[in-house]
C-alpha positions, 0 to 999 in steps of 0.5 A, a space after each residue: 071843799 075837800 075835793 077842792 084842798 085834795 086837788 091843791 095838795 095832790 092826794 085824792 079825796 078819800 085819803 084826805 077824809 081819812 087823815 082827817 078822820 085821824 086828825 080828829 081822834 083821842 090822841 091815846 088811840 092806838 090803831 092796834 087794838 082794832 087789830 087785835 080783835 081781842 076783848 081786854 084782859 080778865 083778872 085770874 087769880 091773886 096769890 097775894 091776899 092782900 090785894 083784896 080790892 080787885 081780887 074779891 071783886 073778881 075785876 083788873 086791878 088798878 095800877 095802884 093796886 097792881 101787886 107783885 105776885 098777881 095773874 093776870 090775863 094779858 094780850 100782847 101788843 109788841 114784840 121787839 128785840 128784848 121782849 114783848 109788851 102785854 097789855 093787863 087792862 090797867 093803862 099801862 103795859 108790862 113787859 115780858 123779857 125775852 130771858 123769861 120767854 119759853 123754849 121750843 114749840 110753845 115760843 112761837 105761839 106765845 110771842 105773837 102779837 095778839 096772843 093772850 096767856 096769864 102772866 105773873 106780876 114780878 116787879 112794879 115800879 110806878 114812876 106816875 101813878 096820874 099819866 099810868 106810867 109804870 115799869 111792870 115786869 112780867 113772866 109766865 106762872 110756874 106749873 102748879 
């Protein structure tokens, strides 16, 4: 039946499989993050005390308990005009603005996709907290 729809709709029959394959997946996969070939963020620290319950657990918090003052470990995903997005392992991205981004050597290797670096939490504005939509700003800590 493939080969047969293949030839009628003149592609070859292992690109169908393939589309179909696609077809067939979660629409919230990303083919992404199998080229990342990164395991998810971890939780570093929390200077904010009290975001106890992902900070003693020692776990990714939850969007609802993401916090402004948190580290967390993050690998970014896109880099566009103004910035770049960071996955933080908790559904929804941040976003680090390119205002916010180093100067000289350390740039280029912090704003590639894939990288991973521990990024400060500056502002949570959730907007669904349901579908994990958020507006989650992002820069890197300061030198301790």
């Amino acid at each position: 039946l493939v080969k047969k729809v293949a030839n009628e709709v003149g592609m070859g029959e292992v690109t169908l499989r393939d589309a179909l394959v696609a077809l067939r997946r979660d629409p919230s996969y990303d083919p992404r993050d199998d080229l990342l070939g990164v395991p998810g963020p971890v939780l570093l620290s929390v200077d904010d005390a009290a975001a106890t319950g992902a900070a003693s657990a020692g776990r990714v918090p939850t969007l609802a308990e993401l916090e402004e003052g948190m580290e967390l470990q993050g690998t970014i995903t896109n880099v566009v005009d103004f910035g770049a997005f960071v996955d933080l392992g908790i559904g929804a991205s941040g976003l680090w603005h390119i205002s916010k981004w180093p100067r000289g050597g350390e740039r280029a290797q912090l704003t590639m996709v894939g990288a991973r670096a521990t990024f400060t939490v500056t502002s949570v504005e959730i907007q669904d907290l349901r579908a994990k939509k958020a507006r989650i700003s992002l820069e890197l800590p300061l030198s301790k």
